[in-house]
LOKOLMI-377778 format. One line per 4 residues: number of its first residue (from 0); their letters; for each residue x, y, z of C-alpha. Coordinates in steps of 0.5 Angstrom, whole numbers, plus 500, padded with zeros to 3 digits. Layout:
NUM	A	X,Y,Z ~ ...
END
This chain:
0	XXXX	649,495,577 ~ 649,499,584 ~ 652,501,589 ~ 651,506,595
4	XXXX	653,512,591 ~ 651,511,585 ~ 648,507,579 ~ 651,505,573
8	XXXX	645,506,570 ~ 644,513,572 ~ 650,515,570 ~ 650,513,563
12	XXXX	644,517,562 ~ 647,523,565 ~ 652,522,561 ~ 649,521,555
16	XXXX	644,527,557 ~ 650,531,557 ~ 652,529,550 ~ 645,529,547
20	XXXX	644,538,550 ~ 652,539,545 ~ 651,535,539 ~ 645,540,536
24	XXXX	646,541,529 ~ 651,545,529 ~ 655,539,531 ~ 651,533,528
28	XXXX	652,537,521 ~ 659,539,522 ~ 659,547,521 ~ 660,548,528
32	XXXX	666,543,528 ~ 668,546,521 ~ 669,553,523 ~ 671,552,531
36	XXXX	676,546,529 ~ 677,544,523 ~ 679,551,521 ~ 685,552,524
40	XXXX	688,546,522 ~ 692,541,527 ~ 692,547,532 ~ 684,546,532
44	XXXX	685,539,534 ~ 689,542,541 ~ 683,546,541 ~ 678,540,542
48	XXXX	683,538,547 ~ 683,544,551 ~ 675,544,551 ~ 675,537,553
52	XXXX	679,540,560 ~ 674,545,560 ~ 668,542,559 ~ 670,537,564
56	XXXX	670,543,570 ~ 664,547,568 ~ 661,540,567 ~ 663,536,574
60	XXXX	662,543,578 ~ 654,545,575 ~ 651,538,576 ~ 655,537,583
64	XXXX	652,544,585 ~ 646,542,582 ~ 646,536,587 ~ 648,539,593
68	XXXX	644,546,593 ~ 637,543,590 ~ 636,550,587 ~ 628,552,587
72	XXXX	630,555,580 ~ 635,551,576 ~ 637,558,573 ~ 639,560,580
76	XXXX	646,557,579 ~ 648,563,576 ~ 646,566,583 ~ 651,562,587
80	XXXX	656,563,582 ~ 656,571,581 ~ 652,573,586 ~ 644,577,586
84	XXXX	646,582,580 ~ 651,579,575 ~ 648,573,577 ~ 641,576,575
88	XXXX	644,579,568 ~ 647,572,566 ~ 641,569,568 ~ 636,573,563
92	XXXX	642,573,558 ~ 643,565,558 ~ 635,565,558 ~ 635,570,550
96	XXXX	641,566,548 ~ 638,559,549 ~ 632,561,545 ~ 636,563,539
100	XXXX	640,558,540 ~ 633,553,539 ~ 632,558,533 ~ 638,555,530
104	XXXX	636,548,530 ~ 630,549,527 ~ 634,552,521 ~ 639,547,521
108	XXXX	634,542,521 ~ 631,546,514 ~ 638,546,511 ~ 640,539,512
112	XXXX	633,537,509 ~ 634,542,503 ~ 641,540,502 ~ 640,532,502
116	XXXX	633,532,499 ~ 631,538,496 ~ 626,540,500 ~ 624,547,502
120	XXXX	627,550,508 ~ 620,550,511 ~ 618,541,511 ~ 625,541,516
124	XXXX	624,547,521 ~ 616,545,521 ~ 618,537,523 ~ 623,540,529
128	XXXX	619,546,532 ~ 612,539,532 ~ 618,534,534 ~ 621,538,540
132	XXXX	615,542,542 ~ 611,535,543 ~ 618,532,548 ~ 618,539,552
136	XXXX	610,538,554 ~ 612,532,558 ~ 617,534,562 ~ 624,534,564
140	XXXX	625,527,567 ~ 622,524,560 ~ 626,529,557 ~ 633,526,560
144	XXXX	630,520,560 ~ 628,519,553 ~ 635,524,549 ~ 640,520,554
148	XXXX	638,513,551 ~ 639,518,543 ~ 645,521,543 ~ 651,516,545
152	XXXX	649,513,539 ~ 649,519,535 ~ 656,520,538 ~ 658,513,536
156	XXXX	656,513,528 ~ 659,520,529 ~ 666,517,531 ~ 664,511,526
160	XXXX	664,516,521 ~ 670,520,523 ~ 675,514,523 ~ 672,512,516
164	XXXX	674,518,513 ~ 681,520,517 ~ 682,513,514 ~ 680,512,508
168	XXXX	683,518,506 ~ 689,519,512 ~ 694,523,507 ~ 688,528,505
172	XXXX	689,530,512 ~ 697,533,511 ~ 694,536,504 ~ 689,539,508
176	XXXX	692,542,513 ~ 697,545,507 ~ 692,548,504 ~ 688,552,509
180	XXXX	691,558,509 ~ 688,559,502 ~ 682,558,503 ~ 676,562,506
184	XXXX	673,558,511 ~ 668,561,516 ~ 672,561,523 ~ 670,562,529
188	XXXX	675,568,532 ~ 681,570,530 ~ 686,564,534 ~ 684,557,535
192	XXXX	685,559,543 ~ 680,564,543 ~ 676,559,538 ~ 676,554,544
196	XXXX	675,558,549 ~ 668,562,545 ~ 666,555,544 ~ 666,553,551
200	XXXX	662,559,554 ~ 657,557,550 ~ 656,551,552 ~ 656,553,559
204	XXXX	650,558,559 ~ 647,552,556 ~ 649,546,560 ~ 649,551,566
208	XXXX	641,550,568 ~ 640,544,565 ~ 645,540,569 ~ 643,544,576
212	XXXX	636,541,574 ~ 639,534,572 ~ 643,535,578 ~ 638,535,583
216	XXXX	635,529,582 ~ 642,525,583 ~ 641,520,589 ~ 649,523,590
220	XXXX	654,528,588 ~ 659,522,586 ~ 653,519,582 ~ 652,526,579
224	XXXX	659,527,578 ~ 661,521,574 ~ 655,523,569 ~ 657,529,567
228	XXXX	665,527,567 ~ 663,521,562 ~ 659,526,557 ~ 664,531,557
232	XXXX	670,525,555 ~ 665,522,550 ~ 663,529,547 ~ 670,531,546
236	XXXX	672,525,543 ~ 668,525,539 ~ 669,532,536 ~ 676,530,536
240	XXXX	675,525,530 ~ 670,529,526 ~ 675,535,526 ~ 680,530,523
244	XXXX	675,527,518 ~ 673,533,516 ~ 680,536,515 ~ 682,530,511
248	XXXX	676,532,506 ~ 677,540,507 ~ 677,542,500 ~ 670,540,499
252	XXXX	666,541,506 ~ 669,548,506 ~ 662,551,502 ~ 658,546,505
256	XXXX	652,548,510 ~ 652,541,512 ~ 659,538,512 ~ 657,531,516
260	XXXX	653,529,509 ~ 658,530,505 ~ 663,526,509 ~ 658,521,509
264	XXXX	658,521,500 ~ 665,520,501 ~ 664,513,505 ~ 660,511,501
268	XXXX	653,515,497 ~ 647,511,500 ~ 650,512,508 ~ 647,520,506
272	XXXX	641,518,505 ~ 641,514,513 ~ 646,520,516 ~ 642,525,514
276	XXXX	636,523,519 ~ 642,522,524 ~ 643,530,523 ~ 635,531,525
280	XXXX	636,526,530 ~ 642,530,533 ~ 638,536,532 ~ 632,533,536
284	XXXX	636,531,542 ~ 639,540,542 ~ 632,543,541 ~ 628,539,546
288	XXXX	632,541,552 ~ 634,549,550 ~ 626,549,548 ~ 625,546,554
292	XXXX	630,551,559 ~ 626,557,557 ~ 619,554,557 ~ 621,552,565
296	XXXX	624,559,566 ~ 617,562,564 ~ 612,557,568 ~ 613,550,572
300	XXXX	615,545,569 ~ 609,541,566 ~ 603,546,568 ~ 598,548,563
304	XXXX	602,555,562 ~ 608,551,561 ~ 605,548,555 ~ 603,554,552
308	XXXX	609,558,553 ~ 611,551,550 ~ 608,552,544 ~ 608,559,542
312	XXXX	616,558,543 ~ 616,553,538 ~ 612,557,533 ~ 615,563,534
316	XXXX	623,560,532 ~ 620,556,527 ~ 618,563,523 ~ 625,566,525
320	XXXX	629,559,523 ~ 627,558,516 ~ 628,564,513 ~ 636,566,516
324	XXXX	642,562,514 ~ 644,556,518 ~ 652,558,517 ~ 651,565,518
328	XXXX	646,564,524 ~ 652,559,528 ~ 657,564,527 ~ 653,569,530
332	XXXX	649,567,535 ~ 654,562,538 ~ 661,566,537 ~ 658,573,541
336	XXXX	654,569,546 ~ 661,564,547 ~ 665,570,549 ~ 659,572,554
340	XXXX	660,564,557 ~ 668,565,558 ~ 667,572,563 ~ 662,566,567
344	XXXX	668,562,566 ~ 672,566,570 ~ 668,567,576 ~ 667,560,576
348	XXXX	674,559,576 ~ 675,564,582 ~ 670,561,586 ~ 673,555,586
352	XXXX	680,557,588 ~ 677,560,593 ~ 673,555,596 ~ 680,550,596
356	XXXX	684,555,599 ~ 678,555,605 ~ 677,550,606 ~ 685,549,606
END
């Protein structure tokens, strides 16, 4: 379906593009959700509904800027929202941060194959690092193309999951909730504000070059914004439900590395077995474009150094990513790099206002 202004098509792969860059494998896995969310009880649920907010503004803003503008660079977004230097100092910053970031997928996909079938870290982060390097060799239109038809999906068994767990077990839910102030559950800041906020900036300094570059090929800035809108709604939604089902079992996710797997012997014990090759998928869907983000900030896109720089990214946060722990890495990487986000939050923010009140 088409009309002047946008093609339903377009925007359920943009959308879907969207969903597919935040899933990774600290949602597809439940640590991320566990330790942003879950964590804090109902107070965490309030939190996945201001990240939907906020995730729909900085979304809808980075890909319509990227519409409008048709940055030479994608990263060049950073500039127009913060100017040469601070713009220049997120830039580089977003660039070190995304590439740890594509360090833990490489070891989330290790403990989500030693956890499930007790092979040895190294079988899972080999798989990634090949799978991802391989995508990111042909490009950013094969990228967006082939990860928006994968993470909806992955978003709708996450959901299915979720919903089986809150209702098959609705009354864990209360008993969870009472009894996280005994538990020692890894949280990802001291307040579930501050927790949603960190996590938004993360998001942001991955999304930020990725949408500017999706963005661009956008045949109208409705079309673009539609697209962004539509993964912001169906991500948050989804973490929505998975914080409940997460909850509603909490005493025995806690210690776990890869909670979703859990969940899914909850339901039922041979789910484990297909959910787990949904984790390596979600994982998949977050390494190609983050991989992809710092090779395209090395050398253009599909050229020969591109494919180089492509490779020697892949091997080298494969040797990084097995041997540190996957929890310890989400906690770390992803919590002080979310702070720095919710300074770029800011500025956008700023801007904005004073865009509206000019053009007032």
């Amino acid at each position: 379906m088409n009309n002047d202004d946008y093609s339903v098509k377009t925007v359920i792969t943009f959308g879907g593009a969207f969903i597919a860059f935040l899933i990774g494998s600290g949602f597809a896995t439940g640590q991320e959700v566990l330790q942003y969310f879950t964590s804090y009880g109902y107070r965490g649920i309030a939190g996945a509904v201001l990240t939907l907010i906020l995730l729909l503004f900085v979304g809808v803003s980075f890909i319509t800027v990227g519409q409008e503008e048709k940055f030479e660079k994608s990263s060049d977004i950073f500039r127009y929202y913060c100017g040469n230097t601070l713009g220049g100092f997120f830039d580089y910053f977003a660039t070190v941060f995304i590439y740890l970031s594509f360090v833990v997928m490489i070891a989330g996909a290790g403990a989500t194959v030693e956890q499930h079938f007790g092979l040895p870290v190294y079988v899972g982060g080999v798989l990634m690092a090949l799978m991802a390097g391989f995508t990111v060799s042909f490009g950013l239109g094969r990228i967006v193309d082939v990860i928006g038809r994968i993470g909806p999906t992955i978003v709708v068994i996450s959901i299915g999951l979720g919903l089986a767990s809150i209702f098959g077990n609705f009354d864990g839910i209360a008993q969870g909730q009472e009894a996280l102030p005994t538990m020692n559950i890894m949280k990802a800041s001291s307040n579930w504000i501050f927790a949603a906020g960190s996590y938004v900036g993360f998001c942001m300094l991955w999304l930020a070059s990725f949408l500017a570059a999706m963005g661009a090929t956008a045949k109208s800035k409705k079309e673009a914004a539609y697209g962004a809108g539509l993964g912001a709604i169906g991500f948050s939604l989804a973490v929505i439900v998975v914080a409940l089902g997460l909850l509603a079992y909490v005493k025995d996710v806690a210690a776990s590395q890869i909670p979703m797997l859990i969940l899914a012997e909850k339901v039922h014990p041979m789910l484990a077995n297909g959910f787990s090759l949904i984790i390596v998928a979600g994982i998949y869907t977050t390494a190609v474009p983050l991989l992809w983000s710092v090779s395209s900030r090395i050398a253009e896109d599909k050229s020969p150094r591109f494919r180089t720089a492509t490779i020697i990214l892949a091997v080298a946060g494969l040797v990084v990513g097995i041997y540190l722990p996957f929890a310890r890495l989400v906690n770390i990487v992803y919590v002080i790099n979310g702070y720095v986000g919710i300074l770029l939050l800011g500025i956008m923010v700023l801007k904005s206002f004073r865009q509206r009140v000019a053009k007032a």
